[in-house]
TORDO-707637 format. One line per 5 residues: number of its first residue (from 1); for each residue y, x, z of C-alpha. Coordinates in steps of 0.05 Angstrom, whole numbers, plus 5000, padded with zeros to 4 digits. Layout:
<recs>
NUM> Y X Z | ...
</recs>
This chain:
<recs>
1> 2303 3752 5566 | 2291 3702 5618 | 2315 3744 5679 | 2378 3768 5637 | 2399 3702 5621
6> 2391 3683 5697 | 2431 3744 5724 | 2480 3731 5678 | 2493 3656 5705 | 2478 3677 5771
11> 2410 3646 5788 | 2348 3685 5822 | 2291 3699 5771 | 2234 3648 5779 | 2180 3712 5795
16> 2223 3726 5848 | 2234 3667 5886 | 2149 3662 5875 | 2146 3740 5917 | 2163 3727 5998
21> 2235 3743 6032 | 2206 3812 6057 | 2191 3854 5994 | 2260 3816 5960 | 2301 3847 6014
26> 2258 3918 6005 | 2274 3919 5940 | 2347 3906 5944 | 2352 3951 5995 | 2316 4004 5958
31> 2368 4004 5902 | 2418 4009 5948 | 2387 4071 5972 | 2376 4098 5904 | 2441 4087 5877
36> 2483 4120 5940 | 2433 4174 5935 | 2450 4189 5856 | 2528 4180 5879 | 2522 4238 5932
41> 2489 4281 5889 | 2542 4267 5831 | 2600 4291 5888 | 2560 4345 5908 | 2560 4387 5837
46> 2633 4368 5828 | 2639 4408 5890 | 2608 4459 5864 | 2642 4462 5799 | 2703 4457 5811
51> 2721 4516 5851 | 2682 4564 5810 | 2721 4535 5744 | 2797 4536 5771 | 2784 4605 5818
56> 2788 4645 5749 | 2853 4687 5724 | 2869 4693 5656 | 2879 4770 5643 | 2926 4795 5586
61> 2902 4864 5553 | 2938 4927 5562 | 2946 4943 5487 | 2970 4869 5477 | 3030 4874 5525
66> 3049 4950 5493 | 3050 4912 5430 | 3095 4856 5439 | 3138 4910 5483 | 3142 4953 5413
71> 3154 4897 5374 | 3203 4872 5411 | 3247 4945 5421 | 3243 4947 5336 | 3274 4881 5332
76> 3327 4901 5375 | 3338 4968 5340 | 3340 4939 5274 | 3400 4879 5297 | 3438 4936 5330
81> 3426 4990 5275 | 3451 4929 5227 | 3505 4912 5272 | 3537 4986 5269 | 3533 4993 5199
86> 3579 4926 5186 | 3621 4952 5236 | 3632 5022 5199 | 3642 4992 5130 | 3714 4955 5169
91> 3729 5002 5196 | 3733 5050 5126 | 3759 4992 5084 | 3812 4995 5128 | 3815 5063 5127
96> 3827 5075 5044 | 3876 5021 5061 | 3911 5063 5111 | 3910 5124 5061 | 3945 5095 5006
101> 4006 5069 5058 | 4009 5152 5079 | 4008 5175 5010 | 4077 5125 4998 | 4133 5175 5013
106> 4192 5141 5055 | 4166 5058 5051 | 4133 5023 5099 | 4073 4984 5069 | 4054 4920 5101
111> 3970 4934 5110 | 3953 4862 5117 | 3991 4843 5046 | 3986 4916 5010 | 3982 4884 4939
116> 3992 4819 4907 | 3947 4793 4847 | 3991 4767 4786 | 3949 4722 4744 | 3958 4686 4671
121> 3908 4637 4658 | 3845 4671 4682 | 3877 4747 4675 | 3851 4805 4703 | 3924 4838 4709
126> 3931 4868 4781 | 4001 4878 4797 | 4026 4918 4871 | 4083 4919 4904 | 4143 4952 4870
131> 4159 4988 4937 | 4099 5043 4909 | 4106 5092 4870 | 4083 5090 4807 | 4034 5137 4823
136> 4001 5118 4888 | 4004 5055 4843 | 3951 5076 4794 | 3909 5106 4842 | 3902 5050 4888
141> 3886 5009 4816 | 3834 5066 4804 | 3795 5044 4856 | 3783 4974 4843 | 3736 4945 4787
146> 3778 4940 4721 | 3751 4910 4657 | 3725 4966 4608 | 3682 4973 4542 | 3643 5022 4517
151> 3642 5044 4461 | 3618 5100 4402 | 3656 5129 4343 | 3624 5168 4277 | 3657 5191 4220
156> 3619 5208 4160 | 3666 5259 4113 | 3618 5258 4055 | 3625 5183 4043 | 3692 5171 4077
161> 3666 5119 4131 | 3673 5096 4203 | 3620 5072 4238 | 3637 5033 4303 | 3589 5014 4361
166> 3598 4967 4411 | 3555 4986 4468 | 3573 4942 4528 | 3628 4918 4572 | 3632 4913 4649
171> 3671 4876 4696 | 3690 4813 4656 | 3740 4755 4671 | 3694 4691 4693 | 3736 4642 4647
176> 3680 4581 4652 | 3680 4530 4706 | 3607 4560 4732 | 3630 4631 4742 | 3612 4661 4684
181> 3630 4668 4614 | 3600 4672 4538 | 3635 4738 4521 | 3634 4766 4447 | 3672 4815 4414
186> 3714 4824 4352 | 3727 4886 4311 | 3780 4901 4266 | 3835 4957 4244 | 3903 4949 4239
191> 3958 4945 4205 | 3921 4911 4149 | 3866 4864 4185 | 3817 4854 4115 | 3755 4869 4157
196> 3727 4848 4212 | 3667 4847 4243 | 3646 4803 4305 | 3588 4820 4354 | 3543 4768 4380
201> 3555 4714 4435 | 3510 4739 4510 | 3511 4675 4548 | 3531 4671 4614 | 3539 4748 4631
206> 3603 4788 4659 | 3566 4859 4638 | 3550 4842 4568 | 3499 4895 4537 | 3510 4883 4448
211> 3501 4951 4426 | 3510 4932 4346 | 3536 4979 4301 | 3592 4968 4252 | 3618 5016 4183
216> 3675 5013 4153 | 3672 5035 4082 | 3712 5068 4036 | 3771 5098 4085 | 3800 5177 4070
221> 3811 5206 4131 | 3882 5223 4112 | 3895 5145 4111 | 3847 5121 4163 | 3892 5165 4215
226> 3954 5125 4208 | 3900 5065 4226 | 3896 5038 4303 | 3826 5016 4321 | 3817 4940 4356
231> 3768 4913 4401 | 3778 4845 4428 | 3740 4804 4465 | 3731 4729 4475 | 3700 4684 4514
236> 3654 4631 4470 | 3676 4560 4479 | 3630 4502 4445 | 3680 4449 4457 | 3741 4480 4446
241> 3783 4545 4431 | 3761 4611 4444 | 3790 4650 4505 | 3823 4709 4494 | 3791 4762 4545
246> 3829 4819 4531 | 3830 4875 4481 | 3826 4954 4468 | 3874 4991 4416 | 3853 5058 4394
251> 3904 5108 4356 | 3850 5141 4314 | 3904 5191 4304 | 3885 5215 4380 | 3811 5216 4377
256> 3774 5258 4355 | 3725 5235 4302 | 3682 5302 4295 | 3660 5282 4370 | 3620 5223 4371
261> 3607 5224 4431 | 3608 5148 4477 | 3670 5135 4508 | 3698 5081 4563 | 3765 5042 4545
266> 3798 4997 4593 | 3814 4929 4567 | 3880 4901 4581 | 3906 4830 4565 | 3936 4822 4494
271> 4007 4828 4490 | 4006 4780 4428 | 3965 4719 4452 | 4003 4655 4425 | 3965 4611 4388
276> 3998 4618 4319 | 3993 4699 4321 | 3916 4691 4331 | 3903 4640 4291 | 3959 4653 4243
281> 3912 4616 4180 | 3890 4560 4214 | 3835 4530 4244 | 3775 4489 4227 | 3740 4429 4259
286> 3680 4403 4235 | 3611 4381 4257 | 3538 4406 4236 | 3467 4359 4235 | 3404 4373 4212
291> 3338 4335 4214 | 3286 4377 4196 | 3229 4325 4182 | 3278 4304 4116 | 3309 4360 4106
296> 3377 4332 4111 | 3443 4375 4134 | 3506 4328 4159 | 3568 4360 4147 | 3622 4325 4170
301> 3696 4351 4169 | 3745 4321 4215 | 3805 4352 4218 | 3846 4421 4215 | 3909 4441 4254
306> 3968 4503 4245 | 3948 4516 4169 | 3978 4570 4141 | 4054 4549 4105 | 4036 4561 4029
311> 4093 4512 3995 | 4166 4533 3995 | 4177 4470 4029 | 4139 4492 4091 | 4083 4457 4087
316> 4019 4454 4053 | 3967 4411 4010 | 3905 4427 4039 | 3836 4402 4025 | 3769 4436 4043
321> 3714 4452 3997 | 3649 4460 4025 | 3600 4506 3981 | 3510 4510 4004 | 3489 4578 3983
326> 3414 4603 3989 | 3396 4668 3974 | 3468 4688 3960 | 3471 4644 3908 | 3505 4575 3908
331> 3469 4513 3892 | 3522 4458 3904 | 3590 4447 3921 | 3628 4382 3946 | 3710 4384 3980
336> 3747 4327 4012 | 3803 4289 3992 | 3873 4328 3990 | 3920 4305 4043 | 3997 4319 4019
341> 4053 4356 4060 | 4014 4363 4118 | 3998 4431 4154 | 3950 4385 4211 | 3902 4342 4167
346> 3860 4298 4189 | 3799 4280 4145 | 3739 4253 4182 | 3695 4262 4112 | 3612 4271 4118
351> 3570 4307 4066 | 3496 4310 4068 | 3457 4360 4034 | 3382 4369 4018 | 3357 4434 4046
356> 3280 4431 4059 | 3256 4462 4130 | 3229 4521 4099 | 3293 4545 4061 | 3338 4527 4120
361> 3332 4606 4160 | 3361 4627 4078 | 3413 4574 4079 | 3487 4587 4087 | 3553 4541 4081
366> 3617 4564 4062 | 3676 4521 4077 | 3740 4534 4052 | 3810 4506 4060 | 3850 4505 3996
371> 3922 4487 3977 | 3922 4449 3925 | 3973 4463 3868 | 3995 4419 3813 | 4022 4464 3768
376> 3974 4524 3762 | 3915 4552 3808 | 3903 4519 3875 | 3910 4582 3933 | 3862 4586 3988
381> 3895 4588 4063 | 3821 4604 4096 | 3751 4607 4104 | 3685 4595 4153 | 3620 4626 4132
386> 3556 4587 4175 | 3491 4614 4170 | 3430 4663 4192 | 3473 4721 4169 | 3544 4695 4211
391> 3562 4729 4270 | 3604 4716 4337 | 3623 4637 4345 | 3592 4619 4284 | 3528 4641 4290
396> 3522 4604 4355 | 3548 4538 4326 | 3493 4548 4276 | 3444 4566 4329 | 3465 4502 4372
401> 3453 4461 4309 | 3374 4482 4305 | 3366 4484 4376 | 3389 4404 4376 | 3362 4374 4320
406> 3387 4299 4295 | 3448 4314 4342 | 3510 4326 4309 | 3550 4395 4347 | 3621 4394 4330
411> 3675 4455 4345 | 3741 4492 4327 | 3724 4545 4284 | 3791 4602 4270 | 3796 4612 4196
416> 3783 4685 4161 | 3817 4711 4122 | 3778 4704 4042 | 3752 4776 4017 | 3767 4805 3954
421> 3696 4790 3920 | 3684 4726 3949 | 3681 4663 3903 | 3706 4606 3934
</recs>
């Protein structure tokens, strides 16, 4: 520790300066010659190394570079193979294009601008240029993707009914803001309009699939002939009024109801789509809340619009009576206040009813809008059935209802027409 401490400050170790000058300067010299000895040797295997390590070439397999050569002539392929078939696919749009302009006897066709699309609202109506023919018309129309249903038709003799099936549509209108739309369909014979049946709402789908099966009862086929069969669709709105979609009308007088065989009918835009044809009763606002811990369904009734004239004055009385039935049967009734010569009420009235969780997939509410008479019985102007057993925009309000519980779901609802054996 001594002769650390003394190198390290620089002063000769004491058993040195005791040794004479002679071995001192041997043994510095000796290290000297040790240590240039280890450095030459040190230089002398780098030597050695070195040109050994950098003299060898790094070799690349045969089968590696056929590889990579094969993999590289498939990529190529493939973008050229893809390339062509784009190019093909032009060039015989523009050849059906091209067609249709030769088939036009004596006009001239602008190919760039060979049709013009006429739309109302969100229609689907295709309109070309009245310099076609009517038929070159129809088959340029032919080719493009038109809105259809499909549907089946069965006529039993022995009990003198019609069974209707609606099996699916294709090619919808997208009347939503996403792209889409919550299509349903409505079923119904005219001239008299006392049935109808409604198909369930598919969410968010232009190809609905419903395939549900509906009979109407009780119909010679000497009288259901002079009939015309309707199926109209709509598009689901939560918020607000339905969409009209578009609709089929069937002359049963030209089908053949032996054959029930399926059949594709191309849907065309209403021709009577004003708001007071469709909804020539009325319509219904009100909201629905249920909290299924108490057991408590909110109704609350805010308002109605375009009743249905039932004074000779023009206007109406209406109030709305609201009726819980479980198992068919009705267990209580409540109805708003009666608002005087008005055919737009406005109301704003809650009702609660107890309906325990378990009884709630057997509940259903019936409300009805009445006129109210003075002077003899008060007439009904409408009706909206809720419930497990409701179909098209009602079931889905109802569904909406359980799916958000303690959330109150308000909507429009168009009012039906009241049945024959129905007690309101």
């Amino acid at each position: 520790m001594v002769d650390k401490a003394s190198s390290l400050h620089g002063l000769t170790p004491w058993w040195k300066k005791c040794l004479p000058s002679e071995c001192w300067t041997a043994e510095k010299g000796g290290d000297k010659e040790a240590s240039t000895n280890d450095a030459k040797k040190t230089v002398q295997m780098k030597e050695e190394i070195s040109p050994s390590f950098f003299s060898e070439e790094i070799v690349i397999p045969i089968w590696a570079i056929a590889v990579i050569a094969i993999v590289g002539f498939c990529v190529v392929s493939l973008c050229i193979w893809f390339q062509c078939r784009q190019w093909k696919k032009r060039k015989e749009k523009k050849y059906d294009i091209l067609q249709v302009d030769k088939n036009a006897v004596g006009i001239q066709v602008d190919i760039n601008s060979p049709c013009k699309i006429a739309t109302i609202g969100d229609s689907f109506t295709t309109a070309y240029s009245p310099q076609i023919s009517q038929d070159d018309t129809d088959d340029a129309v032919s080719q493009s993707d038109r809105p259809r249903l499909k549907y089946r038709l069965d006529y039993d003799f022995n009990s003198n009914s019609l069974s209707v099936t609606v099996i699916q549509a294709e090619d919808l209108p997208a009347l939503d803001s996403g792209g889409s739309s919550d299509p349903y369909c409505k079923v119904y014979l005219l001239p008299d309009r006392k049935k109808k049946f409604t198909t369930q709402v598919v969410q968010k789908s232009l190809n609905p699939y419903f395939n549900e099966t509906f009979i109407f009862k009780n119909i010679p086929y000497t009288q259901l002939r002079t009939k015309t069969l309707v199926f109209a669709l709509y598009d689901y709105d939560r918020f607000s009024r339905n969409d009209a979609m578009g609709e089929i009308k069937v002359p049963l007088c030209q089908v053949d109801l032996a054959d029930s065989k399926e059949r594709w009918g191309e849907i065309h835009q209403p021709v009577e789509s004003t708001p007071e044809k469709d909804c020539k009763l009325g319509e219904l606002c009100f909201s629905l809340r249920y909290i299924p811990t108490s057991g408590k369904l909110t109704v609350v009734i805010i308002e109605a619009r375009n009743l249905k004239k039932m004074d000779i004055g023009g206007l109406s009385d209406p109030y709305v009576k609201i009726s819980l039935m479980l198992n068919g049967k009705r267990v209580k009734k409540k109805k708003t206040a009666t608002k005087k010569c008005t055919l737009n009420p406005y109301y704003n009235e809650s009702f609660t009813f107890d309906v325990p969780f378990e009884d709630i997939k057997k509940a259903e509410l019936v409300l009805t809008v009445i006129d109210y008479d003075r002077i003899g019985a008060s007439e009904p102007i409408g009706q909206v059935t809720m419930g497990h057993n409701a179909t098209g925009s009602e079931l889905c309000h109802w569904s909406d209802m359980l799916a958000t519980p303690r959330h109150a779901v308000s909507k429009w609802h168009t009012l039906n027409e009241i049945g024959s054996d129905s007690r309101y």
